[in-house]
Backbone as ProteinMPNN parsed JSONL, in Angstrom:
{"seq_chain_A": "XXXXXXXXXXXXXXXXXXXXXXXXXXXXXXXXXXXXXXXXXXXXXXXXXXXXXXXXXXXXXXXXXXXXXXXXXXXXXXXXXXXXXXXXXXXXXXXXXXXXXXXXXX", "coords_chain_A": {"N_chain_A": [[-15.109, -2.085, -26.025], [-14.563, -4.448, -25.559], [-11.991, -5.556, -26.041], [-9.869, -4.67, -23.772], [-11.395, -5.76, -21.284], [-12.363, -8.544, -19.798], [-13.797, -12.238, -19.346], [-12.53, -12.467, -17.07], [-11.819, -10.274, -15.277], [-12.064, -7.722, -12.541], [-12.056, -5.693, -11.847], [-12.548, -2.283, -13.872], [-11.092, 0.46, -14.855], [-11.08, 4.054, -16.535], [-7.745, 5.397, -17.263], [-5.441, 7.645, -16.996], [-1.884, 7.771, -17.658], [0.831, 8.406, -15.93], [4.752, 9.095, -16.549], [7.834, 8.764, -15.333], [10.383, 11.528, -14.728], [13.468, 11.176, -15.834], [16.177, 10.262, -13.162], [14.83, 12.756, -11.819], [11.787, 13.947, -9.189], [10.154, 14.968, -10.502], [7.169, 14.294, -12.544], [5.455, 13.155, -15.576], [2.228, 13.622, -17.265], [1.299, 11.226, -19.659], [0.075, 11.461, -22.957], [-1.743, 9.421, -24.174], [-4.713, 7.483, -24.006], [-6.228, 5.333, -21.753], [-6.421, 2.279, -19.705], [-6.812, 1.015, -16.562], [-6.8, -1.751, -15.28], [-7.603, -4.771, -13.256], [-7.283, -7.915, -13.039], [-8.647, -11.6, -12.696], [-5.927, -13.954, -12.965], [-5.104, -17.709, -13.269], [-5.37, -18.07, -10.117], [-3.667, -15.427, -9.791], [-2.957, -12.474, -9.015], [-3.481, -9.692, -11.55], [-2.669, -6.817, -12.576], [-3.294, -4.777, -15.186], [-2.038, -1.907, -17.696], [-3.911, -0.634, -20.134], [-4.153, 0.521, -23.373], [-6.503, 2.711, -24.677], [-8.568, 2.486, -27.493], [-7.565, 0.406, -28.402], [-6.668, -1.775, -26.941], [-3.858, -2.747, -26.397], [-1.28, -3.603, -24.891], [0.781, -1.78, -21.651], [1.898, -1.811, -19.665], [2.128, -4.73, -17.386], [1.293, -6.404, -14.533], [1.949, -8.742, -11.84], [0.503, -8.887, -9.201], [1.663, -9.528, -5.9], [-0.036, -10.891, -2.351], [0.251, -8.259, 0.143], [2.437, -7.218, -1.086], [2.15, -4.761, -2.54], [0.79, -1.52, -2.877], [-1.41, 1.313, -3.657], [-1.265, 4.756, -3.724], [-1.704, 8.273, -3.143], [-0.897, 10.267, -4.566], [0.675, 13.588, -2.808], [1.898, 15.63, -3.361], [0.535, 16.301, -6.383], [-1.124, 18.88, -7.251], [-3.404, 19.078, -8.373], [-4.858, 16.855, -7.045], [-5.618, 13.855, -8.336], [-3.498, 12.076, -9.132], [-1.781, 9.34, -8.315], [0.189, 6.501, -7.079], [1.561, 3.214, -7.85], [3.138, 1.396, -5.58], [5.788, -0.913, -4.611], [6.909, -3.743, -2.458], [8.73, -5.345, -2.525], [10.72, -3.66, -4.691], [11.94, -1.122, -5.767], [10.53, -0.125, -8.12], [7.938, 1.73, -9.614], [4.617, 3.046, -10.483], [2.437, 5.633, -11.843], [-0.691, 6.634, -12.222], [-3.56, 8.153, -13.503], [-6.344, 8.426, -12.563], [-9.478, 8.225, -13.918], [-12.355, 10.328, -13.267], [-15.507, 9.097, -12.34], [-15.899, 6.961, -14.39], [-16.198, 4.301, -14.756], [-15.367, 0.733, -16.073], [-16.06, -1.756, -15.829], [-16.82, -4.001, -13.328], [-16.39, -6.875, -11.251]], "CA_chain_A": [[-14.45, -2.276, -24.759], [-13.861, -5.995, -25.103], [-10.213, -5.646, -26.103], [-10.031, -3.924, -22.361], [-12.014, -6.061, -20.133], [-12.638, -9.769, -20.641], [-14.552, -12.676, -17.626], [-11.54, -12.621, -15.944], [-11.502, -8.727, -15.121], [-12.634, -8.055, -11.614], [-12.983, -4.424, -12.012], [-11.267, -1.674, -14.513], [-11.635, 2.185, -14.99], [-10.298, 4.798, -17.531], [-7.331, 6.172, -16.079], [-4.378, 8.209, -17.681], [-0.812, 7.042, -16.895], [2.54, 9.26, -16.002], [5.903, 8.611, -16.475], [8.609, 9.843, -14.209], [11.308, 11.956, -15.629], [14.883, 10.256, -15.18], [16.733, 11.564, -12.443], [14.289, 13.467, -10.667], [10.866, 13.314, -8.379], [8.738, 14.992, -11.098], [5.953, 12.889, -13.536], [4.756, 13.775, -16.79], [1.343, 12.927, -17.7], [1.136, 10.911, -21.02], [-1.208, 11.542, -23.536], [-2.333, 8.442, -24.47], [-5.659, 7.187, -23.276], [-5.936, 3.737, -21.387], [-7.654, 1.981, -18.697], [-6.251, -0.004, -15.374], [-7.385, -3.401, -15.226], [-7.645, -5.772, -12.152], [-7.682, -9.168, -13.232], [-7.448, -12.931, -11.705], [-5.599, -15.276, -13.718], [-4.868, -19.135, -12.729], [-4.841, -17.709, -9.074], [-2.484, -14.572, -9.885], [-3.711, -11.193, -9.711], [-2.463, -8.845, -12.346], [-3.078, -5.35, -12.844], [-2.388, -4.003, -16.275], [-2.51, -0.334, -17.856], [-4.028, -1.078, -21.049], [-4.149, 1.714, -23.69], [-7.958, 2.245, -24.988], [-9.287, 1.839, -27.392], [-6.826, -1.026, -28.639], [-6.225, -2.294, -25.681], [-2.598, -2.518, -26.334], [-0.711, -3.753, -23.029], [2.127, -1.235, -21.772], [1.842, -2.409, -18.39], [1.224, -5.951, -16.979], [1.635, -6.676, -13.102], [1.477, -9.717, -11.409], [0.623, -8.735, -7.581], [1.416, -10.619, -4.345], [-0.695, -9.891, -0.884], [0.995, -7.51, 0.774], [4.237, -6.463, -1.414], [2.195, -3.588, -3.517], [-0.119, -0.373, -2.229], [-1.82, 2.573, -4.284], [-1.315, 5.879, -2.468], [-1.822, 9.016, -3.577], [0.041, 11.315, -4.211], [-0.473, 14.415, -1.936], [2.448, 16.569, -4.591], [-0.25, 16.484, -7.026], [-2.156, 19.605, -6.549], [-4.881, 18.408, -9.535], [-4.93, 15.451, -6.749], [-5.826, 13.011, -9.349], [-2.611, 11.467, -9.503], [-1.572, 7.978, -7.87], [1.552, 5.738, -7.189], [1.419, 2.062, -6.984], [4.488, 1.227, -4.886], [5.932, -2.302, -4.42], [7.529, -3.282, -1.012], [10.385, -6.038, -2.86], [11.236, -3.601, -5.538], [11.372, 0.346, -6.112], [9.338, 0.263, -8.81], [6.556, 2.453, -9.217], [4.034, 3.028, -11.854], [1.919, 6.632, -12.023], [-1.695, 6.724, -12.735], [-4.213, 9.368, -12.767], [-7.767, 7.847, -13.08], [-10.432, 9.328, -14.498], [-13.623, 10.497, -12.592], [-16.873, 8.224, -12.796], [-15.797, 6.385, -15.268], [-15.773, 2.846, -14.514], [-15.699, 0.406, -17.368], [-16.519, -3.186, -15.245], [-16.773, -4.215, -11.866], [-17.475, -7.807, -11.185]], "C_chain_A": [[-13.999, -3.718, -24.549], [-12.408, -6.342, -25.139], [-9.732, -5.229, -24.479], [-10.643, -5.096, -21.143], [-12.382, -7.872, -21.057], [-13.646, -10.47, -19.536], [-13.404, -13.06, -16.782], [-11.38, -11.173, -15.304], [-12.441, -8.657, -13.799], [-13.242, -6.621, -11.577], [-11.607, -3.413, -13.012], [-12.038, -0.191, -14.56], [-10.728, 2.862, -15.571], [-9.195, 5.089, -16.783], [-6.243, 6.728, -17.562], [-2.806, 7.516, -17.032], [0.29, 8.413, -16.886], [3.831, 8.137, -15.522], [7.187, 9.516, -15.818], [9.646, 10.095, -14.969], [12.748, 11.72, -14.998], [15.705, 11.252, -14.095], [16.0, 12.178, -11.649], [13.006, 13.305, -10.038], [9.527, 14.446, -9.61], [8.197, 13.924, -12.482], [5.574, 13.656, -14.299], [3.58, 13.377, -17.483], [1.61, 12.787, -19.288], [-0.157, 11.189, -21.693], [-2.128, 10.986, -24.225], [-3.289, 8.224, -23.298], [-5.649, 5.818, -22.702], [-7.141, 3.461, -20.337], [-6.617, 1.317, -17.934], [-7.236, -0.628, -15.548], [-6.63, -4.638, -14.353], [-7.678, -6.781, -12.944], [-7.306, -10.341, -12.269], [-7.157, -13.857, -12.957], [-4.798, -16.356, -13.476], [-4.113, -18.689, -11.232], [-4.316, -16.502, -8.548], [-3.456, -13.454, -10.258], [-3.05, -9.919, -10.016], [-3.236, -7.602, -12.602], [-2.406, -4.779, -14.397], [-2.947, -2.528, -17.066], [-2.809, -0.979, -19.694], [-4.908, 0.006, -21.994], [-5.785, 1.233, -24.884], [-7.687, 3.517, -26.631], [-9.039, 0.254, -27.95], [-6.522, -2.132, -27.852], [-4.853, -3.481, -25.856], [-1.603, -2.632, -25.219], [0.636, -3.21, -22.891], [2.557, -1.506, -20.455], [1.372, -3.707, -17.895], [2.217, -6.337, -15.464], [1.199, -7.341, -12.91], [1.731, -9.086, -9.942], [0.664, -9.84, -6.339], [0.907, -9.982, -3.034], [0.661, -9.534, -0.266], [2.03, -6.827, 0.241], [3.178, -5.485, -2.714], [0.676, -2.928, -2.881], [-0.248, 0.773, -3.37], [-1.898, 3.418, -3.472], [-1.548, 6.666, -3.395], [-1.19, 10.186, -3.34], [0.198, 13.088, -3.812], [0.442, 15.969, -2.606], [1.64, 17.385, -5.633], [-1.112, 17.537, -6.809], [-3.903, 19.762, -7.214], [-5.956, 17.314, -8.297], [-5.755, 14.397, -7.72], [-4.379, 12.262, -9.445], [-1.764, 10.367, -8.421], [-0.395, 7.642, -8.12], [1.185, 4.298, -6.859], [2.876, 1.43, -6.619], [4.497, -0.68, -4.372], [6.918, -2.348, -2.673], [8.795, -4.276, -1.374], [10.974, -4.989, -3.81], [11.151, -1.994, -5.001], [10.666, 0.904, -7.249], [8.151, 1.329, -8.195], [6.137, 3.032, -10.27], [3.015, 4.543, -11.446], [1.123, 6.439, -12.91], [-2.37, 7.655, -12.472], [-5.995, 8.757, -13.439], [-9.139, 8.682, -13.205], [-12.06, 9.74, -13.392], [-14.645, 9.767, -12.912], [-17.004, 7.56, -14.033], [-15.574, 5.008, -15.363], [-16.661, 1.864, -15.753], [-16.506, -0.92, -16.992], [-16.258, -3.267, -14.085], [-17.364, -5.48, -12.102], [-17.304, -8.708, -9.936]], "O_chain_A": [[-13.271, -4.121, -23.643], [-11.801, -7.173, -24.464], [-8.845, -6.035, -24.199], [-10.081, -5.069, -20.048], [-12.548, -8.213, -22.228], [-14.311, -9.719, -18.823], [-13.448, -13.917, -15.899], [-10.362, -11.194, -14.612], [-13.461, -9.345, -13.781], [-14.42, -6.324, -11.374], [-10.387, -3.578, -13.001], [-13.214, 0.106, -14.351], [-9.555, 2.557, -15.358], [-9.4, 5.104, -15.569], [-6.287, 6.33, -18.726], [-2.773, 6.836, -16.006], [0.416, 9.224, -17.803], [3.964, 7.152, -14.796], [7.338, 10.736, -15.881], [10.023, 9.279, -15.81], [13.067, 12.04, -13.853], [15.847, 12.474, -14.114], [16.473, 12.243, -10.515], [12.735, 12.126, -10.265], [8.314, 14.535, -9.42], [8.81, 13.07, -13.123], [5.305, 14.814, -13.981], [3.837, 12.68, -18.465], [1.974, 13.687, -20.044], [-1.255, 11.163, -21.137], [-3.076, 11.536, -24.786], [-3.082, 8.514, -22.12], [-4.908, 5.054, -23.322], [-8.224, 4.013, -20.142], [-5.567, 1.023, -18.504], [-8.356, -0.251, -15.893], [-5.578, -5.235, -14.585], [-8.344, -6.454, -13.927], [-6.381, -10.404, -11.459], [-7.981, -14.353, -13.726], [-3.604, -16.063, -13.437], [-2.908, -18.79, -10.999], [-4.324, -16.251, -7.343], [-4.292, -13.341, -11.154], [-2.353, -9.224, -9.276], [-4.448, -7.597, -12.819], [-1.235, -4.454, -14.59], [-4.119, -2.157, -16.999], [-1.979, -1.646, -20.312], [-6.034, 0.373, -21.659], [-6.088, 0.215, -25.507], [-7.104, 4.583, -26.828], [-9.809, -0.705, -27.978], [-6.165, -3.253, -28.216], [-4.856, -4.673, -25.546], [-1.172, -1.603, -24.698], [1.583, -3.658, -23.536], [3.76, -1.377, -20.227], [0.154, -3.871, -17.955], [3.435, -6.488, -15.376], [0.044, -7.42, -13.328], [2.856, -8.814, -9.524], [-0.144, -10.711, -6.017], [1.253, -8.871, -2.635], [1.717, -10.159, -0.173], [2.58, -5.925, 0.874], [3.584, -5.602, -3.87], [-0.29, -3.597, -2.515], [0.773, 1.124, -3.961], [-2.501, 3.182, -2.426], [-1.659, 6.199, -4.529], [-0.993, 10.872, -2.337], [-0.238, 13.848, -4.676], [-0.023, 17.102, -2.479], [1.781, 18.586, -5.863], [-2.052, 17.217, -6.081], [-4.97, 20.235, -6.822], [-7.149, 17.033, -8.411], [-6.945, 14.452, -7.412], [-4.539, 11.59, -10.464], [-1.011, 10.964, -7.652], [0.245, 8.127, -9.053], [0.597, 4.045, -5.808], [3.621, 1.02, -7.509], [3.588, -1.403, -3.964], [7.383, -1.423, -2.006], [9.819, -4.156, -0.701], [12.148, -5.333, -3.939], [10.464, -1.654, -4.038], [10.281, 2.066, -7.373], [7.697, 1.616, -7.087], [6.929, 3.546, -11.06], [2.817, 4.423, -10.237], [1.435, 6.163, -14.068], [-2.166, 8.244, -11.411], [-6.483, 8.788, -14.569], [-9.57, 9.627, -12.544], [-12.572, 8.745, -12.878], [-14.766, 9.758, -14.137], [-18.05, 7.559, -14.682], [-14.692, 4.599, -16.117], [-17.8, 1.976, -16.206], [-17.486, -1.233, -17.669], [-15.355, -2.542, -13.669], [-18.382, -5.633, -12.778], [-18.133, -9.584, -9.69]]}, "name": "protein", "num_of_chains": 1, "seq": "XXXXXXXXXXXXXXXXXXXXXXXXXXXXXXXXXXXXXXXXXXXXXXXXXXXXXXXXXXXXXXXXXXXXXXXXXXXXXXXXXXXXXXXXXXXXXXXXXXXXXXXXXX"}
């Protein structure tokens, strides 16, 4: 798990990721495994989806207070499946995190 989580990691947990299909409002879960990962670095706190057990970065977010929210998405009838929505951009990234599976918290 060290490729995944380092002492900058504030907290991370398995999660799965989807990708939205061009054009329209449905998501396709991928089938690669990964993890979300909080981190702080020099101030800046980045969130990245980082595919396990390489920890391989396909995602890296730098967040600012206030311009990004995780909701959930209430489509989902698994509910397991998440949006993190930005408030400068329309971005939006699809996660589905795994149950009791948390890798670090610190």
């Amino acid at each position: 798990m060290s490729t995944l989580t380092d002492s900058q990691t504030l907290f991370a947990f398995k999660a799965g990721r989807s990708i939205r299909r061009a054009n329209t409002h449905f998501v396709d879960a991928q089938p690669t495994k990964g993890a979300l990962v909080l981190s702080s670095d020099e101030g800046l706190l980045r969130l990245s989806w980082k595919e396990r057990p390489s920890g391989n970065i396909h995602d890296d977010l730098i967040l600012f207070p206030g311009d990004a929210r995780l909701e959930k998405v209430s489509q989902d009838q698994s509910g397991r499946t998440y949006v993190l929505k930005f408030e400068s951009s329309d971005h939006k990234h699809f996660v589905r995190p795994l149950p009791s599976l948390c890798l670090s918290v610190h």
